[in-house]
Kinemage of the C-alpha trace (Angstrom):
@kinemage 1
@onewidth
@group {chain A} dominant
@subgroup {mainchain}
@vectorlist {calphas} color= white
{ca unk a 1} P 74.694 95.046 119.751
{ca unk a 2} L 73.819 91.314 120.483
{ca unk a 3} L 72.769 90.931 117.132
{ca unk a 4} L 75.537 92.660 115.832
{ca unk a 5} L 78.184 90.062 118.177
{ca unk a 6} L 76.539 87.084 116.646
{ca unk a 7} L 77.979 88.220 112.863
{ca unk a 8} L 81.542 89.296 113.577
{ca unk a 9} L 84.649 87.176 113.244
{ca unk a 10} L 86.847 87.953 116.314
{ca unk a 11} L 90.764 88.320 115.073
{ca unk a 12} L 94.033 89.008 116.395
{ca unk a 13} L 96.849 91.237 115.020
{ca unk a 14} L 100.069 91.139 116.287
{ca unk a 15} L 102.040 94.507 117.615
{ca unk a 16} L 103.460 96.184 114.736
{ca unk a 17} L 101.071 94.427 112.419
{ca unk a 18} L 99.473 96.295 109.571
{ca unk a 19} L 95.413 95.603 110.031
{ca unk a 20} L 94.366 97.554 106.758
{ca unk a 21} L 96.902 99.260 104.472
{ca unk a 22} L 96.261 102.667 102.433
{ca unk a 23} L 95.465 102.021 98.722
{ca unk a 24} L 93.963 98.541 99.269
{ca unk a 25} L 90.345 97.796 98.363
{ca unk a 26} L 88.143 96.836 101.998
{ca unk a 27} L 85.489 94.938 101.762
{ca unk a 28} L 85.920 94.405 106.326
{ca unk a 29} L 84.539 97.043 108.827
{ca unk a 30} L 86.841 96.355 111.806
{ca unk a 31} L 85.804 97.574 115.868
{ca unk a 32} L 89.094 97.199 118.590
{ca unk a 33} L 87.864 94.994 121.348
{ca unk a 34} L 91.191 95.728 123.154
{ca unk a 35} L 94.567 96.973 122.441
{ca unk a 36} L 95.687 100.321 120.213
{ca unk a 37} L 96.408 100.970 116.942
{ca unk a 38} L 98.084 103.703 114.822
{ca unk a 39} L 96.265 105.567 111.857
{ca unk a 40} L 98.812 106.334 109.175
{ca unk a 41} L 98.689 108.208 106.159
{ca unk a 42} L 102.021 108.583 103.579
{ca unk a 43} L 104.156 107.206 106.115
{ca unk a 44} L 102.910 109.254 108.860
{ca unk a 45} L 101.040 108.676 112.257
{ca unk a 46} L 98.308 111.049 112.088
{ca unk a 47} L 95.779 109.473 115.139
{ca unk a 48} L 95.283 106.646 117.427
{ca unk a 49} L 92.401 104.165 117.689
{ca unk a 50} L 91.703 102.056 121.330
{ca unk a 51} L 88.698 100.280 122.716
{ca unk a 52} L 85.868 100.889 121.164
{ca unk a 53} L 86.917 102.648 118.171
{ca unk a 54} L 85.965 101.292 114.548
{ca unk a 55} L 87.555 101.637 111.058
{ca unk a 56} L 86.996 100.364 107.426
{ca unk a 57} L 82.896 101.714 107.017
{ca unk a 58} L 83.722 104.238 104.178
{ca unk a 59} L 85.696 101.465 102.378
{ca unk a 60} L 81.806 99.199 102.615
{ca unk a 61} L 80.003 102.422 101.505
{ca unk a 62} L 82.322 103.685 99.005
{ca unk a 63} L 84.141 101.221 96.946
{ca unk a 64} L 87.313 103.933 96.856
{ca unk a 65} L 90.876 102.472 98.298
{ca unk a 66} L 91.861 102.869 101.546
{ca unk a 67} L 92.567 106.357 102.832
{ca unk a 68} L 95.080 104.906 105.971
{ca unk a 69} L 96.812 101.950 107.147
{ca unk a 70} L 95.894 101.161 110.453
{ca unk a 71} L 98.441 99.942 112.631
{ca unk a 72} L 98.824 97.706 115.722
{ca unk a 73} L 100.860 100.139 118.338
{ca unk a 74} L 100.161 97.131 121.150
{ca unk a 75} L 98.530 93.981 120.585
{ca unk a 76} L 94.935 94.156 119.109
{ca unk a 77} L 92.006 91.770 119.426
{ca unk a 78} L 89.403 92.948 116.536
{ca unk a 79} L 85.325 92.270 115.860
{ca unk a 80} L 85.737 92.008 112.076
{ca unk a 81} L 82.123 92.221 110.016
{ca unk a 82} L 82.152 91.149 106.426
{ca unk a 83} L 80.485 93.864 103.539
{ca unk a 84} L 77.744 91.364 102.677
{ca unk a 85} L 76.543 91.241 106.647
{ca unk a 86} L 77.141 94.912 107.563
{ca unk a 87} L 75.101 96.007 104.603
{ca unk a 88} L 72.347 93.815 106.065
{ca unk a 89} L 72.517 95.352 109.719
{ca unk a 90} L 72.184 98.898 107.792
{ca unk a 91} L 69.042 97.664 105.964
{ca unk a 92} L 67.242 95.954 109.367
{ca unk a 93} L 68.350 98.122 111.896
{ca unk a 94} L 67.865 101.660 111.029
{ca unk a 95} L 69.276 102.928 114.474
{ca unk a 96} L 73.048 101.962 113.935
{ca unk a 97} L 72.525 103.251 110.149
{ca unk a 98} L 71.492 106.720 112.050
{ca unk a 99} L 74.230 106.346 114.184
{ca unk a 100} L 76.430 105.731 111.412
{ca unk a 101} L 75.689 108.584 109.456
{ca unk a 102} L 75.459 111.212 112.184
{ca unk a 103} L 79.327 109.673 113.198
{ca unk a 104} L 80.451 109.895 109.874
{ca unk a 105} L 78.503 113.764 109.438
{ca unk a 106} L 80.622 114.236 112.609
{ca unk a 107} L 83.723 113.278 110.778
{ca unk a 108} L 83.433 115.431 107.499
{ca unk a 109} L 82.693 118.318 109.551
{ca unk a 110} L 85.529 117.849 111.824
{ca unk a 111} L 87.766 117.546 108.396
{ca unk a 112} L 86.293 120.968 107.134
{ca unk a 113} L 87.561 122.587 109.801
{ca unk a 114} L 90.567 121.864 109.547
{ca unk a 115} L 91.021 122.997 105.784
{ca unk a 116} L 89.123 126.172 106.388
């Protein structure tokens, strides 16, 4: 994670701000330092991220729009991490690119549920 701290860009988005919007390109993989933020789809609040939580890696893998806007419900501080760098950390550090893919493995089966 040291490594990783030394490459991010720490920002700040205001309450009510929009941090990513849906339909957008992203070319920024984002992790919430502090503070809470809405995910929205259409118009509509479908989760929450806080401390800890990250957004914007499928736009870096997949050059698709974005799928949500992500929302600042309070005050956010943000660790952004450019495409060109993040790809980088995937090639020399194998770990997070394991921990990556079993989170995002995690995510598509959680999604399956829910349509089956």
């Amino acid at each position: 994670m040291r490594i990783v701290a030394r490459h991010v860009e720490i920002l700040g988005a205001a309450e009510g701000a929009d941090i990513v919007c849906e339909g957008e390109e992203g070319e920024t993989f984002f992790i919430i330092i502090e503070g809470r933020a809405a995910v929205v789809r259409r118009g509509r609040k479908i989760g929450e991220l806080t401390e800890g939580c990250y957004f914007g890696e499928l736009a870096l893998l997949d050059p698709a729009p974005r799928a949500v806007t992500i929302r600042a419900i309070t005050p956010v501080s943000l660790a952004a991490l450019g495409h060109r760098m993040f790809k980088v950390l995937l090639r020399e550090m194998p770990a997070l690119s394991s921990q990556l893919l079993a989170s995002l493995a995690g995510e598509l089966r959680q999604a399956r549920a829910g349509i089956g």
